[in-house]
DRENZAMI-778158 format. One line per 3 residues: number of its first residue (from 0); for each residue x, y, z of N, C-alpha, C. Coordinates in Angstrom, 3 decimals, padded with zeros to 6 digits, always signed. Example, Ala and Ser with C-alpha at 12.3 -4.5 7.8 and 13.67 -1.06 7.14 Angstrom:
0 = +013.190 -005.690 +007.800 +012.300 -004.500 +007.800 +013.200 -003.300 +007.800  +012.850 -002.250 +007.080 +013.670 -001.060 +007.140 +012.900 +000.030 +007.870
! end
This chain:
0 = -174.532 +104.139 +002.394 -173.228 +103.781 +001.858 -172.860 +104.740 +000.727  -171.432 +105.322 +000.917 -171.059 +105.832 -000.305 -170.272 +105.530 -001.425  -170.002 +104.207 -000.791 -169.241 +103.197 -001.955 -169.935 +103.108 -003.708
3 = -169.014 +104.089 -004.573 -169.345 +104.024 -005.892 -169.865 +102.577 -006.207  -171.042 +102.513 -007.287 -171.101 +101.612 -007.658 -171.049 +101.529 -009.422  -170.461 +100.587 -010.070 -170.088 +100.927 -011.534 -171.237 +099.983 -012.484
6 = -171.542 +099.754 -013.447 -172.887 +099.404 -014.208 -171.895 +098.823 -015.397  -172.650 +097.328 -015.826 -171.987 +097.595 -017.687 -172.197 +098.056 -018.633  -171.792 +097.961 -019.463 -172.488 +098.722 -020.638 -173.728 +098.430 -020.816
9 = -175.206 +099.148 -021.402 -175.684 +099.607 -021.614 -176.862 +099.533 -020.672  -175.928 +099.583 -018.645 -176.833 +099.872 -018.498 -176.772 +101.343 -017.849  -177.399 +101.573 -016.756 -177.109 +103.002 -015.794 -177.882 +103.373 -014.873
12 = -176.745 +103.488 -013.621 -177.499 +103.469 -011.892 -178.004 +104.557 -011.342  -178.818 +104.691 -010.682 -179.654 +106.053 -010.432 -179.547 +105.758 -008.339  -179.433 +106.283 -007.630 -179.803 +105.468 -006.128 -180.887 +106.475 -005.729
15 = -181.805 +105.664 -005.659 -183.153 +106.270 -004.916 -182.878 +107.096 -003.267  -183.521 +108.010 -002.837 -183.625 +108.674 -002.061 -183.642 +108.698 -000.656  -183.556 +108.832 +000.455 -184.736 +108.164 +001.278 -185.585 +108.193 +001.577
18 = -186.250 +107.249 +001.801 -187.776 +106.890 +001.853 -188.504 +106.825 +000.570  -187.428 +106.421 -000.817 -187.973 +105.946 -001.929 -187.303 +104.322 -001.798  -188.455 +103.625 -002.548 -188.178 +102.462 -002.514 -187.846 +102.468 -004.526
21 = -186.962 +101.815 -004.251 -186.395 +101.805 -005.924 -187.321 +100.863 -006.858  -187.783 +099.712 -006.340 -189.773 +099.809 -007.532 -190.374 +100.318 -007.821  -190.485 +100.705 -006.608 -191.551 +101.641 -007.496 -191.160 +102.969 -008.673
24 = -189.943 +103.598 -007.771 -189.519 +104.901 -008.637 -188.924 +104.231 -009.903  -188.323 +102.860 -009.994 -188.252 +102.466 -011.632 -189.746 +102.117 -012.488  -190.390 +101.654 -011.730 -191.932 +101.862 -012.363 -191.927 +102.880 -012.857
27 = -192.173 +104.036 -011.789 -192.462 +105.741 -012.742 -191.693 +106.011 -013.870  -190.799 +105.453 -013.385 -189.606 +106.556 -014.461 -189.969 +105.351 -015.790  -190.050 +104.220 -015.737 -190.310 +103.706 -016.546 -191.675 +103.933 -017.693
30 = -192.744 +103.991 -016.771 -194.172 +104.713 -017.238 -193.448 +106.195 -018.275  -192.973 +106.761 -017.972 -192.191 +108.122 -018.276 -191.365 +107.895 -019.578  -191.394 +106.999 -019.600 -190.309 +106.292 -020.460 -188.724 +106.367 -020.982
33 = -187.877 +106.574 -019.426 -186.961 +105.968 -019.967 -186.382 +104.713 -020.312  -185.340 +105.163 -020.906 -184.153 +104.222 -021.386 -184.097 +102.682 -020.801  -184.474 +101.539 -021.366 -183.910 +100.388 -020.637 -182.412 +100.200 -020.034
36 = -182.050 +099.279 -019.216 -181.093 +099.023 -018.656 -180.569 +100.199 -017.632  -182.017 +100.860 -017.130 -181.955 +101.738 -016.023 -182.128 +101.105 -014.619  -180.856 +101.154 -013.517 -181.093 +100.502 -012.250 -181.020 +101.445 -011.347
39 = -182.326 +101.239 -010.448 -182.347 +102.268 -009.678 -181.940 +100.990 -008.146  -181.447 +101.660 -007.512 -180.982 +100.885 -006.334 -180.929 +101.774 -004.714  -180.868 +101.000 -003.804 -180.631 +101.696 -002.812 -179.779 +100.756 -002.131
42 = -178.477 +101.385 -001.215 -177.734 +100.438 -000.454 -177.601 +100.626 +000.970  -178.696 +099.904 +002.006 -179.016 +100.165 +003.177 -177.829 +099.491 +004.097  -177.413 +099.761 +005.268 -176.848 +099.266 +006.323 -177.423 +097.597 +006.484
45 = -178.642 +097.696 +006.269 -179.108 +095.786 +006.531 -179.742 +095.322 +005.202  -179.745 +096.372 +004.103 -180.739 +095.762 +002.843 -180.105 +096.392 +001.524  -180.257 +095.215 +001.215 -179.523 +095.579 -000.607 -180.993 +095.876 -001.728
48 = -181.461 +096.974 -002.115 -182.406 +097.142 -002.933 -182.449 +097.843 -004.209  -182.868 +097.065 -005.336 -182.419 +097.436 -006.771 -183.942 +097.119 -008.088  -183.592 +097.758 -008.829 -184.780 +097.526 -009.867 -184.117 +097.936 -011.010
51 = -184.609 +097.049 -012.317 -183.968 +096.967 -013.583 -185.212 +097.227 -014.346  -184.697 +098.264 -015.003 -185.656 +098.286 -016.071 -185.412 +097.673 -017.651  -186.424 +097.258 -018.252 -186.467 +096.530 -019.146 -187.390 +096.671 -020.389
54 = -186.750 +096.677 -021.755 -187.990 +096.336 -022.782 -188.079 +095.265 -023.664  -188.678 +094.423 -023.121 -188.366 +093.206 -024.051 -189.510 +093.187 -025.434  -188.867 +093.011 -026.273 -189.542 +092.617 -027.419 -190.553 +091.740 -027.967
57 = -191.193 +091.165 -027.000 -191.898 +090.275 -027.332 -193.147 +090.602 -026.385  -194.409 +089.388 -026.884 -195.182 +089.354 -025.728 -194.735 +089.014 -024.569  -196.057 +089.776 -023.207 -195.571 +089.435 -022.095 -195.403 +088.306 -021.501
60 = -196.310 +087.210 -021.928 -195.847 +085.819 -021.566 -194.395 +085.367 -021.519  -193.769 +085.663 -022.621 -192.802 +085.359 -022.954 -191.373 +086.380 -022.871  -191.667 +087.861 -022.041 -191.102 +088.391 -021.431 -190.863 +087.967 -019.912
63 = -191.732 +087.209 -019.653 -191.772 +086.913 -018.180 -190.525 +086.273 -017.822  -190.348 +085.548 -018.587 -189.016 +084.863 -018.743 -187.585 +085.661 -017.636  -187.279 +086.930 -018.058 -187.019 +088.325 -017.237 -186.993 +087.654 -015.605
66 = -187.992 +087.003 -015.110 -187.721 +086.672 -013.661 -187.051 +085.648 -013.494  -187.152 +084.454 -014.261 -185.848 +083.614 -014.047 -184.350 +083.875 -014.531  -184.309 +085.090 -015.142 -182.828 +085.076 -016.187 -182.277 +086.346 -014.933
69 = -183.464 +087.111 -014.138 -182.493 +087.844 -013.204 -182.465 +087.204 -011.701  -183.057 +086.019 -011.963 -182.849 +084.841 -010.769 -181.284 +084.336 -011.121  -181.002 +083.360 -012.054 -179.873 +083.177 -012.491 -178.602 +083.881 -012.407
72 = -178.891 +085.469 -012.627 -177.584 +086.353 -012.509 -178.059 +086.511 -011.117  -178.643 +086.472 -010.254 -178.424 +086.392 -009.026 -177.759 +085.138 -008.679  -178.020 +084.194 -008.163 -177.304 +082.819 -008.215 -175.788 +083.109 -008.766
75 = -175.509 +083.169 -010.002 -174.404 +082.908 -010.543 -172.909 +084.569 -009.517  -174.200 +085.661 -009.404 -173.690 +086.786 -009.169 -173.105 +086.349 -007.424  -173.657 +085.840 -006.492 -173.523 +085.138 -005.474 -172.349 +084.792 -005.286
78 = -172.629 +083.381 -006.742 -171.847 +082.265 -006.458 -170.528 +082.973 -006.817  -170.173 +083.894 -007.467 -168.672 +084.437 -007.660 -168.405 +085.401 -006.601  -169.036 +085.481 -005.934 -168.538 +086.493 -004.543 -168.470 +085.381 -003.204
81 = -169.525 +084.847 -002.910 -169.296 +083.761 -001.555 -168.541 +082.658 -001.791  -168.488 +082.475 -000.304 -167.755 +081.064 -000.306 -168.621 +079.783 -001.002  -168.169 +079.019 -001.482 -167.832 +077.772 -002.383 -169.337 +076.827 -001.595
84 = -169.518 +077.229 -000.153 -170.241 +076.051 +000.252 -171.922 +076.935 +000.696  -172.201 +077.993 +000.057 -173.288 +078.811 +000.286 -174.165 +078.145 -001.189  -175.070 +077.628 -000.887 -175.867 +076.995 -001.487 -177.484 +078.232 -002.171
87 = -177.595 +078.478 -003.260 -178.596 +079.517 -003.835 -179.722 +078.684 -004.171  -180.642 +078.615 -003.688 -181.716 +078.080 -005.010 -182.931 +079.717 -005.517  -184.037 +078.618 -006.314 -184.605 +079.760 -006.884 -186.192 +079.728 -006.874
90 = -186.956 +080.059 -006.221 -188.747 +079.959 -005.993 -188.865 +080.188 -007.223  -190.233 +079.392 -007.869 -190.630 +079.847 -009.361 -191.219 +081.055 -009.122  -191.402 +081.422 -008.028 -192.298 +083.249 -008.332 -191.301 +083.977 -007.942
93 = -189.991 +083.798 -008.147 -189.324 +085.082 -007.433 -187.990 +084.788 -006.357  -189.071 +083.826 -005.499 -188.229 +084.118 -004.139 -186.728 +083.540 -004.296  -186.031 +084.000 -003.331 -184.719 +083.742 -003.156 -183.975 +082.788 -001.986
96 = -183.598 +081.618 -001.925 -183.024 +080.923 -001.246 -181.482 +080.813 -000.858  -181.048 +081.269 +000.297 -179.764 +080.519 +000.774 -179.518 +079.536 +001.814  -178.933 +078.485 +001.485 -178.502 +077.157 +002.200 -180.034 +076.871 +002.795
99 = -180.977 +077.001 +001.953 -182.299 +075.894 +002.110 -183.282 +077.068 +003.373  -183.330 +078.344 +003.164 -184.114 +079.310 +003.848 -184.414 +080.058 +002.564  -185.494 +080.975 +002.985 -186.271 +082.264 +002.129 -185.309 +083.439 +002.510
102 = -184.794 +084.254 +001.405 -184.002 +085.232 +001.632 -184.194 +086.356 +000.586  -184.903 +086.857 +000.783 -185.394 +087.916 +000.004 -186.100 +087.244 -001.432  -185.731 +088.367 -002.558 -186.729 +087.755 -003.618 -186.161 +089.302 -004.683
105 = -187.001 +088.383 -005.852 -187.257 +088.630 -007.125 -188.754 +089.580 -007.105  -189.373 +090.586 -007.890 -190.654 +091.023 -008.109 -190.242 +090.773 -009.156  -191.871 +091.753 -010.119 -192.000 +091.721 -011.510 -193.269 +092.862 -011.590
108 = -193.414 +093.587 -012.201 -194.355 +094.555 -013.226 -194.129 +095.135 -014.085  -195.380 +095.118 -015.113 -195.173 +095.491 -016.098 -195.864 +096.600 -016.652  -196.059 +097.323 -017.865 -196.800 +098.378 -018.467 -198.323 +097.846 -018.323
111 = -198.618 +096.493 -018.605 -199.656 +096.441 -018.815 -199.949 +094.557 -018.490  -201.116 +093.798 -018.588 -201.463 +092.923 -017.673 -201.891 +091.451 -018.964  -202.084 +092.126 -020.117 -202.092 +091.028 -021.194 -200.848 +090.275 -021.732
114 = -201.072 +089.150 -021.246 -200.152 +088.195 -022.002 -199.604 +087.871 -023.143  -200.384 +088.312 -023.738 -200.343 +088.164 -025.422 -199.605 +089.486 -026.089  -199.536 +090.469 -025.422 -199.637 +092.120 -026.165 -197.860 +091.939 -025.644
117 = -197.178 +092.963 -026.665 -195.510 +093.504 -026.158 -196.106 +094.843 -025.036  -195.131 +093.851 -023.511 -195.351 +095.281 -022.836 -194.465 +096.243 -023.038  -194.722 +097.915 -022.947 -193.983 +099.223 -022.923 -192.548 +099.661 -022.006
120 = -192.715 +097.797 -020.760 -191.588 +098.208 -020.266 -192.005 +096.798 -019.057  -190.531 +096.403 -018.386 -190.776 +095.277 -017.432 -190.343 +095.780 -016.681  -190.036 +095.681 -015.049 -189.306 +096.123 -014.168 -188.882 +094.467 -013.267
123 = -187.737 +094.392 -012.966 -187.640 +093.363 -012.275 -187.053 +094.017 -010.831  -187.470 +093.463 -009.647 -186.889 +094.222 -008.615 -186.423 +093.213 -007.523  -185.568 +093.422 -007.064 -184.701 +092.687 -006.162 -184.622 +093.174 -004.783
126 = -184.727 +092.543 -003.889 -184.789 +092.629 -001.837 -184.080 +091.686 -001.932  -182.987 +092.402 -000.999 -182.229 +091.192 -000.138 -181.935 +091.544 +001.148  -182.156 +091.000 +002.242 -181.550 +091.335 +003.601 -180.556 +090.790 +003.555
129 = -179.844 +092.089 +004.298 -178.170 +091.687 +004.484 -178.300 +090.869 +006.438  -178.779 +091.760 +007.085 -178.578 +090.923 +008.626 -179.959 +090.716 +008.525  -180.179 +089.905 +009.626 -181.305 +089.445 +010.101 -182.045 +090.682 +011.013
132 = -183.350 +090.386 +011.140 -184.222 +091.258 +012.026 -184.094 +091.158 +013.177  -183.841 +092.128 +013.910 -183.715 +092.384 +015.414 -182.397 +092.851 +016.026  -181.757 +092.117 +016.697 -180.207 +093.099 +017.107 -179.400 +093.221 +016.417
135 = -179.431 +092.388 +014.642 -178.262 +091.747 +013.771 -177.716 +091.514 +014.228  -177.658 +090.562 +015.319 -176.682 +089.054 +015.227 -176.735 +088.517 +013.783  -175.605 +088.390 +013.462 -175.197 +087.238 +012.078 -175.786 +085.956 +012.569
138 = -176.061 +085.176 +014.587 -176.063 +083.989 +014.402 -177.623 +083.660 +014.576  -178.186 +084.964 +014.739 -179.883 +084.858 +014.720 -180.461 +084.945 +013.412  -180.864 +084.098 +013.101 -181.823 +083.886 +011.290 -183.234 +084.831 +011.497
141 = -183.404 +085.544 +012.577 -184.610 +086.385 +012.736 -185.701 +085.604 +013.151  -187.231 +085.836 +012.974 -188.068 +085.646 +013.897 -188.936 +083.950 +013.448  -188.392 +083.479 +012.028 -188.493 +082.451 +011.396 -187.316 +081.336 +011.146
144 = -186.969 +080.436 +011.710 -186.016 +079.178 +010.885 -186.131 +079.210 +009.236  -187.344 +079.490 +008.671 -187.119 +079.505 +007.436 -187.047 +080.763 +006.730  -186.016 +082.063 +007.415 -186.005 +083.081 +006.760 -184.675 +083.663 +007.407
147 = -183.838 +083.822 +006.380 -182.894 +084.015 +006.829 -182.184 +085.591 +006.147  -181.242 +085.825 +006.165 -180.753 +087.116 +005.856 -179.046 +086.789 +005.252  -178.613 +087.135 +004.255 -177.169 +086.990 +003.355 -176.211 +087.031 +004.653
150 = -175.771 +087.739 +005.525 -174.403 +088.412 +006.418 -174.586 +086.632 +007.673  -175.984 +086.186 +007.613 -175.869 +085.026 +008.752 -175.961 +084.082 +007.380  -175.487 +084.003 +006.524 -175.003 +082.448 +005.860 -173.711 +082.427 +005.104
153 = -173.027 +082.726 +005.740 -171.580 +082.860 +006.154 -171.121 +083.643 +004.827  -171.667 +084.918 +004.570 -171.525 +085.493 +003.316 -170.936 +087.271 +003.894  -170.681 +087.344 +005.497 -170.346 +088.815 +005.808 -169.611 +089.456 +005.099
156 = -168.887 +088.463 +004.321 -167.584 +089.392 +003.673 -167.796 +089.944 +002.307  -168.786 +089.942 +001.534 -169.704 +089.967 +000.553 -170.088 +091.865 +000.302  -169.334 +092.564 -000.329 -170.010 +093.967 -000.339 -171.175 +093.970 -001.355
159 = -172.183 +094.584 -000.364 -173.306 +094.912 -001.172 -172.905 +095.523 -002.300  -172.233 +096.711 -002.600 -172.102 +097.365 -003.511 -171.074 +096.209 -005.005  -170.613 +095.535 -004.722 -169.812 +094.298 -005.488 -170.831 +093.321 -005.737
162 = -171.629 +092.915 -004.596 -172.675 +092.313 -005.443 -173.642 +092.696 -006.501  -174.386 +094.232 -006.210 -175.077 +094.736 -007.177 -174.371 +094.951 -008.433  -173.280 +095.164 -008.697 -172.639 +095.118 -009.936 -172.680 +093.937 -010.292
165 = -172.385 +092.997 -009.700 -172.205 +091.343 -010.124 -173.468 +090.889 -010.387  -174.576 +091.629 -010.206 -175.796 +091.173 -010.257 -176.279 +091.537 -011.477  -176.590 +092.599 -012.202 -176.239 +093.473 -012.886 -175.127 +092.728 -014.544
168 = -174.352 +092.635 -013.920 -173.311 +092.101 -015.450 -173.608 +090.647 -015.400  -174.417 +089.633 -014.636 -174.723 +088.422 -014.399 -176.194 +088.318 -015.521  -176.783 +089.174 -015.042 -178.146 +089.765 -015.503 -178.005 +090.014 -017.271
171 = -177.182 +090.870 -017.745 -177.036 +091.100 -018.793 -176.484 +089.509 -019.921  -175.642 +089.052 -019.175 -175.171 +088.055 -019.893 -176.172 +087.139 -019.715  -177.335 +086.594 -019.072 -178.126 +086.130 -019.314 -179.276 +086.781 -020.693
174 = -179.725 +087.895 -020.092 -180.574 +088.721 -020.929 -179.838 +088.129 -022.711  -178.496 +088.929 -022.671 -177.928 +088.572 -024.137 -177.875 +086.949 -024.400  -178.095 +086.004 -023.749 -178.282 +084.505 -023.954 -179.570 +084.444 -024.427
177 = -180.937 +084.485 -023.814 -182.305 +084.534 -023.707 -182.470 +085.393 -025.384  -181.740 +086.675 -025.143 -181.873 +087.405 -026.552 -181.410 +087.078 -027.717  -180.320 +085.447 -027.823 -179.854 +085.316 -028.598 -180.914 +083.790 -029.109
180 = -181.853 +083.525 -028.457 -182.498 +081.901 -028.185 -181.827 +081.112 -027.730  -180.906 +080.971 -026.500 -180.517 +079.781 -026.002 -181.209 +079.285 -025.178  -182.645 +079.194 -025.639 -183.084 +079.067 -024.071 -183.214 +077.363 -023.636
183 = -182.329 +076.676 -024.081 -182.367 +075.160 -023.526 -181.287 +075.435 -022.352  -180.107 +076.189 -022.710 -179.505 +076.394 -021.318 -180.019 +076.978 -020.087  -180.636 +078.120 -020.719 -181.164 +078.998 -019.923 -182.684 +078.084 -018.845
186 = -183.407 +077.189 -019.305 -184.364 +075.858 -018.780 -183.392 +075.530 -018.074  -181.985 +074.536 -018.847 -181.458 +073.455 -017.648 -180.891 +074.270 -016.980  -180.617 +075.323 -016.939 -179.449 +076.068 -015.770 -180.479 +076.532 -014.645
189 = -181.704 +076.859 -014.871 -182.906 +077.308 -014.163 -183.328 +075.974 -013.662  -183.218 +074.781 -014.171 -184.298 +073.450 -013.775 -183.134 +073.264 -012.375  -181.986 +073.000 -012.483 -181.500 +072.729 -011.794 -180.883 +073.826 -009.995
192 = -181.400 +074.732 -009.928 -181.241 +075.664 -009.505 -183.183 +075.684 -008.621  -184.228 +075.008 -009.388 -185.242 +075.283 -008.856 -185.673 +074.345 -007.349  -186.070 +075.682 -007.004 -186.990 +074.597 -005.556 -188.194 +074.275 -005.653
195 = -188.576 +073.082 -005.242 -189.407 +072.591 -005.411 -190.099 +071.892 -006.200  -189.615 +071.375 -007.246 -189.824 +070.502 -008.666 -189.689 +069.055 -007.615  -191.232 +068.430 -008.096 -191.390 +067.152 -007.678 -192.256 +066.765 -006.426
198 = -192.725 +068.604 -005.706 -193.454 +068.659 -004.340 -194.223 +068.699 -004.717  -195.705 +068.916 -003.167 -196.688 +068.997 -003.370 -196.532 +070.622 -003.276  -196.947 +071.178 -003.666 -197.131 +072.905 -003.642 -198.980 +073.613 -003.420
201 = -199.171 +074.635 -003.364 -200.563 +075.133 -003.701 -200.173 +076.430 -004.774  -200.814 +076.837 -005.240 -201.083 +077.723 -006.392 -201.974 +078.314 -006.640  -202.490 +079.526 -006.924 -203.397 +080.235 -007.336 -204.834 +079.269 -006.915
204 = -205.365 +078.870 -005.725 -206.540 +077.993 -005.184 -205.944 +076.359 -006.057  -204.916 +076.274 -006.298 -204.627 +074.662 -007.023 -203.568 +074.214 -006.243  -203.658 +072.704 -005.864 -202.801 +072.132 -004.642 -202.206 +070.783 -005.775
207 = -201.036 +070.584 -005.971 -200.840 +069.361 -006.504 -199.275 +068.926 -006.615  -198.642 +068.484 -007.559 -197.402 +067.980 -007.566 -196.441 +068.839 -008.658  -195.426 +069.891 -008.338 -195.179 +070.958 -008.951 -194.100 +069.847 -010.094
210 = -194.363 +069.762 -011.296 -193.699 +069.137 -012.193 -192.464 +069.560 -013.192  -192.741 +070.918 -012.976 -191.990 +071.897 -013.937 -192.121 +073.015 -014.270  -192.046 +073.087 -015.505 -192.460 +074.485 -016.145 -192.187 +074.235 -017.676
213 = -193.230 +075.307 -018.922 -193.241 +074.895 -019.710 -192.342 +075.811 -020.465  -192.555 +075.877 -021.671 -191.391 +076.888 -022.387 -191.722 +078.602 -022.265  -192.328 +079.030 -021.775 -192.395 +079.651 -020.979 -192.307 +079.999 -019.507
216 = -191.869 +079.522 -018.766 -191.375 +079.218 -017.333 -193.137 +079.500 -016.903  -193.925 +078.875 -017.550 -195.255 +078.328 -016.912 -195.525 +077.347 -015.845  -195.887 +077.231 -014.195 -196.074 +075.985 -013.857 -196.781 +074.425 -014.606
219 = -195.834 +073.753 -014.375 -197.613 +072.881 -014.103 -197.454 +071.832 -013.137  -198.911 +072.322 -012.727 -199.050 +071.593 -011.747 -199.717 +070.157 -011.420  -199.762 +069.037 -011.296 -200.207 +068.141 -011.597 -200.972 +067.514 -009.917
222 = -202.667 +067.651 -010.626 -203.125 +067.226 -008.907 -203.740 +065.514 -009.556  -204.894 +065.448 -008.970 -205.084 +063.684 -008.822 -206.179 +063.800 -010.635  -206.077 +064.246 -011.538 -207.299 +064.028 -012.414 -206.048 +064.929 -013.489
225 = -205.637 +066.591 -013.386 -205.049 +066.734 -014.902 -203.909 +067.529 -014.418  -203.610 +067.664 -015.460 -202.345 +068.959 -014.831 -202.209 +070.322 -015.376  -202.254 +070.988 -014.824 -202.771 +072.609 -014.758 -201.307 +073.451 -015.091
228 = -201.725 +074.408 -016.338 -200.856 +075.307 -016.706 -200.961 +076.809 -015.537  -199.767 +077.172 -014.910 -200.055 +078.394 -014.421 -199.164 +079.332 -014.791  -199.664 +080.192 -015.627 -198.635 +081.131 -016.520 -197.609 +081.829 -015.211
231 = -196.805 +082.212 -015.977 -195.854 +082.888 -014.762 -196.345 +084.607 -014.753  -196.804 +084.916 -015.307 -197.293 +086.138 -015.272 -198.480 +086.441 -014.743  -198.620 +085.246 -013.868 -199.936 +085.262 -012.564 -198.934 +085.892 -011.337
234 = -197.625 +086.232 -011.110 -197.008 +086.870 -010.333 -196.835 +087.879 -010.340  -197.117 +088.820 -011.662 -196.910 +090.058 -011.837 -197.651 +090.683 -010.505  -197.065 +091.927 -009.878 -197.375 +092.647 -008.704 -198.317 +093.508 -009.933
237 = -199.830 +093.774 -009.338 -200.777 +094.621 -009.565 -201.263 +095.472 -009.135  -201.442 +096.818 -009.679 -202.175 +098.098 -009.021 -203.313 +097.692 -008.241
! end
């Protein structure tokens, strides 16, 4: 696609190559150290792919945060482009839901793997399938009922390139919320948006009743004896 795509202020779009996947090359360039609010993206015929770079100020526990606030500007970025009855939710590790299927996702890596320490840089990275796998039919959800693709949930009219901007200035106005401490909105706007609060789930070898999350968008999980903290930065993607 050669459809310009425009950035808000302070951030700025780079489009990866082909046969670069834009994680990783915001990883490098990040390691390298540029500039935060660098998005590297690519805009495929069936796949929307993007990565934000980030430096948050704090420890990484509490940078992690970063995956629900660019969950949210996804959701919200959506919800101002589709129709009214396309339903978003949000996996606590990432993943991405439309009208009650898996539809791409959220990543996360960082400079470094301690919780406690300020990392040198976050990357959040975003997959979305636009059609489904195989002939793209819009009315085939691909090779799973529970995996579906944006163009088959009645979202065709949706430009990739309008969403990544919307994703993007969705993203920031969260970030500047989170950066300002609102984070009781930033919980209920996330609690309500989450899947799976109240199931049985499994977790890192732990099976129990997913209850929430703590002020850190930590699980916990509650099985038959205690209930188990699972930091969210047990999702970070690792070398």
């Amino acid at each position: 696609m050669s459809e310009p795509v425009t950035f808000p202020p302070l951030m700025s779009g780079e489009a990866a190559g082909p046969g670069q996947d834009p994680f990783d090359l915001a990883c490098q360039k990040a390691e390298l150290g540029v500039d935060a609010g660098l998005v590297v993206y690519q805009l495929g015929t069936d796949y929307l792919r993007a990565a934000l770079v980030l430096a948050p100020e704090v420890p990484l526990e509490k940078a992690m945060a970063m995956l629900p606030v660019c969950g949210l500007g996804f959701q919200n970025a959506l919800g101002a482009l589709a129709p009214p009855e396309v339903a978003v939710h949000l996996d606590w590790d990432g993943g991405l839901r439309i009208n009650g299927a898996r539809c791409g996702g959220l990543c996360v890596a960082a400079s470094h793997e301690d919780p406690t320490e300020q990392p040198d840089w976050l990357v959040i990275g975003l997959t979305l399938p636009l059609w489904p796998e195989g002939d793209g039919d819009a009315g085939d959800a691909g090779d799973s009922p529970d995996q579906t693709a944006l163009y088959a949930e009645g979202c065709a009219e949706v430009s990739a390139p309008r969403l990544l901007e919307s994703w993007t200035r969705h993203c920031l106005h969260w970030i500047n919320r989170w950066d300002e401490g609102d984070l009781k909105t930033l919980h209920a706007d996330w609690r309500g948006l989450a899947h799976g609060i109240g199931e049985e789930v499994s977790r890192n070898g732990l099976q129990g009743s997913f209850l929430g999350v703590d002020e850190d968008f930590g699980m916990l999980l509650r099985d038959e004896t205690t209930t188990h903290l699972i930091p969210l930065s047990s999702v970070l993607l690792r070398d």
